[in-house]
N, C-alpha and C positions, 0 to 999 in steps of 0.2 A: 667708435663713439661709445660713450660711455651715460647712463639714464638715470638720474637719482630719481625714486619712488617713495612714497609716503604708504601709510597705514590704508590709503585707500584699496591698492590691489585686493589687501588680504581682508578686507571688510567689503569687497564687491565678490569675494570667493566664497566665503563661510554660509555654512548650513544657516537659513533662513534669509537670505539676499534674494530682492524679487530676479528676473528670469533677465532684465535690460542688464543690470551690472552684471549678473554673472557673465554674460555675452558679450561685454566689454572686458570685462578679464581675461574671459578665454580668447578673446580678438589679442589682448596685448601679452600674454602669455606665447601665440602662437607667432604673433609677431616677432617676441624676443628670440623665441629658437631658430624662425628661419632667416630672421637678418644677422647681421655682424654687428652688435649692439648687447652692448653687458651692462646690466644692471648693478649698481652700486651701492650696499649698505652700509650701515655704520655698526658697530657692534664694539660695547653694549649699545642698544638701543630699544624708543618703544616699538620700534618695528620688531625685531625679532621678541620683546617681551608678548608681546598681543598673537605673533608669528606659532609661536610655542602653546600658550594657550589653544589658538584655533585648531591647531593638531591636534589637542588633547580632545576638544568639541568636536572635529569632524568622524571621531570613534563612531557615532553615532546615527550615521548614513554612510553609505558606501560609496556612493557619486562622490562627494562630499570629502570623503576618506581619499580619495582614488585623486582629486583636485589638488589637496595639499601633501598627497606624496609628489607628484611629479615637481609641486616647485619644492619642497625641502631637498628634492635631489638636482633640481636647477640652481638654487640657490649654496648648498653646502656640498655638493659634491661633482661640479660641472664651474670648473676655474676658464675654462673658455666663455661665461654666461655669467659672471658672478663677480663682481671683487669687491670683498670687504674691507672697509676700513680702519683701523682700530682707535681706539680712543684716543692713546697718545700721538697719532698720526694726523690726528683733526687742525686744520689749521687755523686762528682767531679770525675771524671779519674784519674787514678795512670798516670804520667808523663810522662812516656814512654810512653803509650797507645796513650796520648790526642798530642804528637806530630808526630803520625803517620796518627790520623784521619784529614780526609777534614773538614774543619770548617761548612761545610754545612752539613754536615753528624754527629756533635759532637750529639746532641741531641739524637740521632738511639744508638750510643753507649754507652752513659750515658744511656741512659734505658734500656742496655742490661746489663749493670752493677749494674742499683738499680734492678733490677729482681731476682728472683731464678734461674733461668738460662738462660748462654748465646748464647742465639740460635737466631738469626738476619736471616730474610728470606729478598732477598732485588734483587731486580735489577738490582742493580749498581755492577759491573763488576770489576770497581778501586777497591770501598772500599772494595771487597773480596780480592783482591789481597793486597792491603796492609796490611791486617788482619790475614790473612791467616793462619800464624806461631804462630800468637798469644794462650797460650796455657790458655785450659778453656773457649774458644771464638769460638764458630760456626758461621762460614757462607754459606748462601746455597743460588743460587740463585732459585729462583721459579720451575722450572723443576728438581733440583738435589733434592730441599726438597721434591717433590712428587714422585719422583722414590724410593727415602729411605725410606718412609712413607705409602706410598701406599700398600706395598708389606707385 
């Protein structure tokens, strides 16, 4: 199985996140290592743009520091946990799809389309709801995918 993620993980990880989201991070973090389930980025992306930053901000705690080394080494250096996409790999939207998605959001669902499967973990509350019906298209937000997943 394979889990496209948005900007949410790395914004419920980072040095000053109250204590609920870092706890859902480290639930879906701990989740991804011990199931059979790879995370899926896109690169270039604003995930790894925002990704690179927070590393450069977690300098400045330790916990913090200690948080975004284990995923920069889940993420870029553990290919059992990890597959990135690359840009010229992205596949276009079927038409129907790309005029329901937010244009800020196209990206999230191109990559849930060039993947083997579409399972999108995400925050964003709209793009679940405008998605929703879409068949062959999971969306979960962070707390639904770890209550389905957990158990």
């Amino acid at each position: 199985m394979e889990v496209i993620v948005n900007e949410w993980l790395l914004d419920y990880m980072r040095l000053g996140s109250n204590l609920e989201d870092m706890s859902v991070a480290g639930q879906f973090i701990n989740l991804w290592v011990k199931k059979c389930f790879k995370i899926v980025v896109r690169r270039p992306s604003k995930f790894f743009k925002k990704f690179y930053r927070y590393i450069e901000e977690s300098n400045r705690n330790n916990d913090c520091k200690k948080r975004f080394r284990k995923l920069n080494h889940l993420l870029l250096y553990n290919w059992e946990k990890t597959k990135i996409i690359e840009d010229v790999d992205i596949e276009e939207l079927p038409g129907e799809i790309k005029t329901k998605v937010p244009s800020s959001n196209t990206y999230l669902v191109e990559l849930a389309y060039s993947s083997g499967n579409k399972i999108i973990v995400t925050a964003d509350g709209k793009l679940k709801e405008k998605l929703q019906d879409e068949v062959g298209l999971k969306i979960y937000m962070p707390n639904e995918f770890l209550q389905e997943y957990l158990s």
